[in-house]
C-alpha positions in Angstrom: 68.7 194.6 97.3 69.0 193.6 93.3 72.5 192.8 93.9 71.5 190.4 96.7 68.8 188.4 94.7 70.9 188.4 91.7 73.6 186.6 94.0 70.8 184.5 95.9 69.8 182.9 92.1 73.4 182.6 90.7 74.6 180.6 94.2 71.0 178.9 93.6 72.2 178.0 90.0 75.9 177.0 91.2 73.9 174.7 94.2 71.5 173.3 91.0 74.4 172.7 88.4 75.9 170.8 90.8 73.3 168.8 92.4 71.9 167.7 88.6 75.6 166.5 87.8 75.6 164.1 90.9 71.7 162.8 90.3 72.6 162.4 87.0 75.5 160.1 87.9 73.2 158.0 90.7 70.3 157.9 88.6 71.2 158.0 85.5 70.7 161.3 82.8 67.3 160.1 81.6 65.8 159.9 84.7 67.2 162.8 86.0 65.5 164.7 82.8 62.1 163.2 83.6 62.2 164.2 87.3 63.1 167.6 85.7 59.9 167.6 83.4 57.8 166.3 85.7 58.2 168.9 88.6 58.0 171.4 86.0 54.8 170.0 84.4 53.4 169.7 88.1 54.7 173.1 89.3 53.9 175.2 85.7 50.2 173.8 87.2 50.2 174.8 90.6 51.8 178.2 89.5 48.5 178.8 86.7 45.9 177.7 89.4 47.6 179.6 92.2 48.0 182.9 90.2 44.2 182.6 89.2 43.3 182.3 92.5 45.6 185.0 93.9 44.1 187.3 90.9 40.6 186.1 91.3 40.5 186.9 95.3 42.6 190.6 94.4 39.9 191.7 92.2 37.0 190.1 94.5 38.4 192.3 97.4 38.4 195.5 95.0 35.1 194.7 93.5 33.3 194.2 97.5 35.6 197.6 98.5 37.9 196.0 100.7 41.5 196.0 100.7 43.1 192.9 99.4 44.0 191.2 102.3 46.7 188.7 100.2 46.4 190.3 96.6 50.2 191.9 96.3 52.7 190.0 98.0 50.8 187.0 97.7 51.3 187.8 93.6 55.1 188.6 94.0 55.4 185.0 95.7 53.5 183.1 93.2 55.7 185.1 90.3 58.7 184.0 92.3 57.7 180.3 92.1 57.2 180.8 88.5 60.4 182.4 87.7 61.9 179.8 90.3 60.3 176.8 87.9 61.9 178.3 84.7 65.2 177.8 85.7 66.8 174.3 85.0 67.2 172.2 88.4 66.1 170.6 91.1 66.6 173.2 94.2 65.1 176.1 92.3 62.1 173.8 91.6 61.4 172.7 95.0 61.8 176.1 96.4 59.4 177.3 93.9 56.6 174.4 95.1 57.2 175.3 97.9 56.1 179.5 97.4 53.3 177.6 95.5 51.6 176.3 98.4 48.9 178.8 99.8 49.5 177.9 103.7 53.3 178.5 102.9 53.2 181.5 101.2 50.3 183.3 103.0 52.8 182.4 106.1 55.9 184.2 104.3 53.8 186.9 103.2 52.5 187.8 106.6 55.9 187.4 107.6 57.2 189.8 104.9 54.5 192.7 105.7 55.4 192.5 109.4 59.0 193.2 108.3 58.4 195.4 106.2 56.4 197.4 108.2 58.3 197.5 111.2 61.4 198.5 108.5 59.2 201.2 107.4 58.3 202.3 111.2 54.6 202.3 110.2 51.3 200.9 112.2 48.6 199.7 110.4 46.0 201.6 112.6 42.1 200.2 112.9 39.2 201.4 111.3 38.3 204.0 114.3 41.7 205.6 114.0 41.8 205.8 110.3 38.1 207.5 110.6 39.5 209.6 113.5 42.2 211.0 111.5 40.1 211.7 108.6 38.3 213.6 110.4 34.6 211.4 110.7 32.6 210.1 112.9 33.5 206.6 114.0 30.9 203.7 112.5 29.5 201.9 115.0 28.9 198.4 114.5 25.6 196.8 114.7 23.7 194.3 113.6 22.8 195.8 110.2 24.6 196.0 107.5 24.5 199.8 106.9 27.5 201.6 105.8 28.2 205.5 106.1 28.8 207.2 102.8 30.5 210.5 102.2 29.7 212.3 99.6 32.3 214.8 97.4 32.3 217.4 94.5 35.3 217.8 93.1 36.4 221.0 91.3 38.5 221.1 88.7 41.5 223.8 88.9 42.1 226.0 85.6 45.0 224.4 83.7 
């Protein structure tokens, strides 16, 4: 899997090098360096605001209880994009703007935990079968708010 991303961001690189020789011929080298700066200035944006939100949302999930519906693949993408904008080019920049979009990535993420679930041969079974198998009572939903708590003592074992 390392070897394959490795080879992914070197053909990348190759498919960049290249493509910046040819603008820079069309368009001239200064203007090629100012499209260069100015998709990074834009993108180095989008990747701060996007990894706050991604981070805020995480930690609003844990704080409420819930699992965080988008927190850690959501994460991995925006870290992509912002590995993606470091490297010099044009490709590697507009695949990174494009990770940075929310509708984009929560669409490849989704994407990703399906595959990587049905790689993994694993269900992602609902609440009643989660409470079945730990052996509870299944909640029944109403119109309250009420939640059922279970209450533990732990014991410590003799070290």
């Amino acid at each position: 899997m390392l070897l394959r991303v490795l080879s992914s961001l070197l053909v990348l690189q190759l498919l960049d090098l290249g493509l910046l020789v040819v603008s820079s011929r069309s368009i001239g080298f200064w203007t090629t360096l100012g499209v260069l700066l100015a998709v990074g200035l834009v993108g180095g944006g989008l990747a701060r605001r996007e990894s706050g939100r991604v981070w805020r949302s995480f930690q609003g999930a844990l704080a409420e209880g819930r699992a965080p519906e988008h927190g850690i693949v959501d994460g991995a993408l925006v870290l992509l994009g912002g590995v993606l904008l470091l490297l010099p080019g044009v490709l590697s920049d507009v695949f990174a703007l494009i990770l940075l979009l929310p509708p984009v990535r929560r669409a490849l993420a989704g994407r990703l935990r399906a595959r990587w679930l049905r790689d993994l041969g694993a269900t992602v079974p609902s609440a009643a079968g989660r409470a079945r198998a730990l052996g509870g009572q299944v909640p029944r939903r109403s119109g309250s708010a009420s939640a059922t708590v279970i209450d533990t003592t732990g014991v410590e074992s003799p070290e």
